[in-house]
N, C-alpha and C positions, 0 to 999 in steps of 0.2 A: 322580571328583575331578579329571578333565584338563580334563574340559571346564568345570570352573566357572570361572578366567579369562575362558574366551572368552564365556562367557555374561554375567560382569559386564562385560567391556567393549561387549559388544553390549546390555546394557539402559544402557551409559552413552550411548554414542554415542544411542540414543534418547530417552535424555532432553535430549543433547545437540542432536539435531533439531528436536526440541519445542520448545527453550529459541529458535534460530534462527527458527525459524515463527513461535512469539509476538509476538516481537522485530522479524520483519518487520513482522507484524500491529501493533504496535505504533507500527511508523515510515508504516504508511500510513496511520493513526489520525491523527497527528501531520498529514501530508500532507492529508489532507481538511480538516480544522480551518484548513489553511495557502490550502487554496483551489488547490493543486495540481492537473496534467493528470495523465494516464497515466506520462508519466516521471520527474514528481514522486517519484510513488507506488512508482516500481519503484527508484528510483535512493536515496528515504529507506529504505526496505524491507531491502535489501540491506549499506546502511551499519549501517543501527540494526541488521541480525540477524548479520552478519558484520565488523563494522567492529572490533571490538575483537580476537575472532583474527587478524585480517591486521596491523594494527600488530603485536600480538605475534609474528608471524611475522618481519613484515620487522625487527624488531629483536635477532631472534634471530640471523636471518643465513644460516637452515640449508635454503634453497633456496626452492623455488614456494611461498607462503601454502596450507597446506589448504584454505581456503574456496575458492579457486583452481582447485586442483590436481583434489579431487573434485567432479566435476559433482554433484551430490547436494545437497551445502549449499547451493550458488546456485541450484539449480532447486528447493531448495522456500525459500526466501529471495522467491524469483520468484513463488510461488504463495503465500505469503503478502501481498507487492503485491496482487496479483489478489483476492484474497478481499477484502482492505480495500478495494477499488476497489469493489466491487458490493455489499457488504455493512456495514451502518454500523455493526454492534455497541454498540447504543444498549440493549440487553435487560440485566439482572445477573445472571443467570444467565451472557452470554456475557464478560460484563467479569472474571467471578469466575473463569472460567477461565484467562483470559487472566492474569491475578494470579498465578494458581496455577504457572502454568507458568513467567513471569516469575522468578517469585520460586525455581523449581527450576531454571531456567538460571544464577543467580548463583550457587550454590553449587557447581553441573557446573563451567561456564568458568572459575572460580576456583582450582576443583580439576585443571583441566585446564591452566592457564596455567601456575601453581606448579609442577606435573610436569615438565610441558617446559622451567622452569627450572633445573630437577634433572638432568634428564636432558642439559642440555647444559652440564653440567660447573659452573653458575653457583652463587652460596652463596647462605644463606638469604632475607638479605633481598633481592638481586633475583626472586628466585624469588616473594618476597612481593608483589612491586611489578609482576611479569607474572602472576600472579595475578587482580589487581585491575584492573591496565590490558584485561586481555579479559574481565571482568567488564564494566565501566563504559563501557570506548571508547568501541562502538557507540552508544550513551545521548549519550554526549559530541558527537559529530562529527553526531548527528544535530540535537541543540539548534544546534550553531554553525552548520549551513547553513540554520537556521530562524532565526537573528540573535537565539537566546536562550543567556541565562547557564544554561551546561549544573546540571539540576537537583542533579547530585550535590554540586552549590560548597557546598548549601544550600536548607534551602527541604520537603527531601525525606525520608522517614522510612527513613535507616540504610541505603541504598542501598549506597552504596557501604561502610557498617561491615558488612553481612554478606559482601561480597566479601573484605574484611579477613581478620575471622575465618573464613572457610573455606579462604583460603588459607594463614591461620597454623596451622590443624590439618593441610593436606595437609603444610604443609612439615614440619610434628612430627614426623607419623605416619609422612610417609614417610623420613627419617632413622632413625625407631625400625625400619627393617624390616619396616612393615605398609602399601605404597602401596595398596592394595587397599580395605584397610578405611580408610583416610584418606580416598579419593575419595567412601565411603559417607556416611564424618561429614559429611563437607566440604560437600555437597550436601544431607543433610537438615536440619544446622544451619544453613546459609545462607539455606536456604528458611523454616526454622522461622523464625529471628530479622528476615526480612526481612518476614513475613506477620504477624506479631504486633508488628511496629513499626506495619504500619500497621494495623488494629485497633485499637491504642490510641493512636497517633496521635506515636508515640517520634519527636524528632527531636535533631539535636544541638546546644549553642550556639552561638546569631550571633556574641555579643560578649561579653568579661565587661570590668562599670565596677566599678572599686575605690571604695567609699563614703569618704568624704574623714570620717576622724575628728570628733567630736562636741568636742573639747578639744584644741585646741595652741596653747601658748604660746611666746612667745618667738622666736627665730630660724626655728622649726619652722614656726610658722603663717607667716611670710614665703613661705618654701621650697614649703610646700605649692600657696600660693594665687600662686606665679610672682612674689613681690611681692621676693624676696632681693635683698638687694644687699651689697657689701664695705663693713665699716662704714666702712674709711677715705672711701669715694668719697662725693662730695657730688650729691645728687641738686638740681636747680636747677628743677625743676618739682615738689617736693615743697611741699604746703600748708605757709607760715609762714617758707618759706625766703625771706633776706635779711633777716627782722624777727627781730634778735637779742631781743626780748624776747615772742617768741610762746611760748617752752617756759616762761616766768615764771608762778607761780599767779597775782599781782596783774595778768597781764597786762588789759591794756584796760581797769582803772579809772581813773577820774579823778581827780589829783593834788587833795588838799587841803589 
C-alpha cells in the first residue's frame, strides 16, 4: 500500500507528459497551416504544450516555472516540434489520437493547477481559476501569436467547460480529504466531457436576444421600441405638431 501514491503520481505525471507532446504536436500543426520555419514550429510547440503551466507558475510566485526547472517537459515539448516538422498527421487514425490525449491533458492540468492552488495556501475559487488558466493558456497564447481570437472565447466544443469541471471536482475532492481520487475524477471526466462535446458537436451560446413581446400597449410599447418620452416634453418633430387640429377626427375635411 506505500507505494501506491508513488505509482499514482508517476502514471499522472505521464499522462501529464502525453498531455505536453500532444499539445506540442498540436502547436506545430497550428505552425504548418501558418506557413512557419523551424522556429515557428519549435517556439508554437513549446507555448501551446507548456504555456499554461508557466503562467500558473509565475503567478503563483513559488519559484523557477516546472516546465523550466525540469528538463524533461521542454525536451519532449521539443520533440514534439520535431515530429510536427516532418510529419503532417493528415491520417485519422493519427488526428484521433491526438484528441485522445488532448482531451486527457485538460483534465491532468486542471487537476494539477487546482492542487497547487490548494497547496499554496489559496481558496477555492482561485484554485478554480489556476486550474483552468493551465488547462487553456497554452491554447490561448498560441491563437494570439497566430493573430487569432483564441478558440476557447467561442467557436469550440466545451474546451475550456471541461477544464471548469475538472477543476471544480479536484477543488471538492480535495477539501473532502481525497486529493488522490480527485486528480482521478478530475482527469477522466474532463476527458470524457471534452471528447463527447465534440462527437456531438456540444458548444456554448454566442448571444442570447430577448423576443420583443407580441402585445404592448400603452407607455410599454414606447419604452420598448426606444420611442419614450416625458409626457410633459414637446417633441417638435413629431407628425402633426404645430397643426392644432391634426389630433381632431373632422380633421382635413372640407368646411360646408
Amino acid at each position: 500500500m506505500a507505494t501506491s501514491p508513488v505509482t499514482l503520481s508517476q502514471a499522472i505525471q505521464v499522462v501529464d507528459l502525453a498531455g505536453v507532446l500532444a499539445n506540442a504536436i498540436l502547436g506545430g500543426i497550428a505552425a504548418r497551416y501558418a506557413r512557419l520555419d523551424i522556429v515557428g514550429f519549435v517556439i508554437l510547440a513549446i507555448l501551446s504544450g507548456l504555456g499554461g503551466g508557466m503562467i500558473r507558475d509565475t503567478l503563483l510566485q513559488r519559484g523557477t516555472p516546472v516546465a523550466l526547472a525540469d528538463p524533461v517537459y521542454l525536451g519532449v515539448a521539443i520533440v514534439g516540434a520535431v515530429i510536427a516538422f516532418f510529419i503532417p498527421f493528415k491520417s485519422k487514425l493519427s488526428l484521433r489520437m491526438l484528441v485522445l490525449l488532448d482531451a486527457l491533458a485538460v483534465g491532468c492540468w486542471a487537476a494539477a493547477g487546482a492542487q497547487k492552488g490548494l497547496l499554496a495556501d489559496l481558496g477555492w475559487l482561485p484554485a478554480i481559476v489556476l486550474g483552468m488558466v493551465t488547462a487553456i493558456g497554452g491554447g490561448m497564447v498560441r491563437d494570439v501569436l497566430l493573430m487569432k481570437i483564441p478558440t476557447v472565447f467561442g467557436g469550440n466544443t466545451l474546451y475550456a467547460t471541461s477544464a471548469f469541471v475538472a477543476s471544480v471536482e479536484m477543488v471538492v475532492i480535495s477539501l473532502l480529504g481525497f486529493p488522490a481520487v480527485g486528480s482521478v475524477i478530475a482527469i477522466l471526466s474532463g476527458a470524457a466531457l471534452s471528447l463527447l462535446a465534440r462527437r456531438f458537436g456540444w458548444t456554448l451560446p454566442v448571444e442570447v436576444r430577448l423576443r420583443r413581446p407580441r402585445r404592448l400597449t400603452g407607455w410599454l410599447t414606447g419604452w420598448w421600441g426606444g420611442g419614450w418620452r416625458h409626457p410633459g416634453k414637446r417633441d417638435d418633430g413629431q407628425a402633426g405638431a404645430g397643426k392644432p387640429d391634426a389630433g381632431r377626427p373632422d380633421a382635413g375635411k372640407s368646411a360646408e
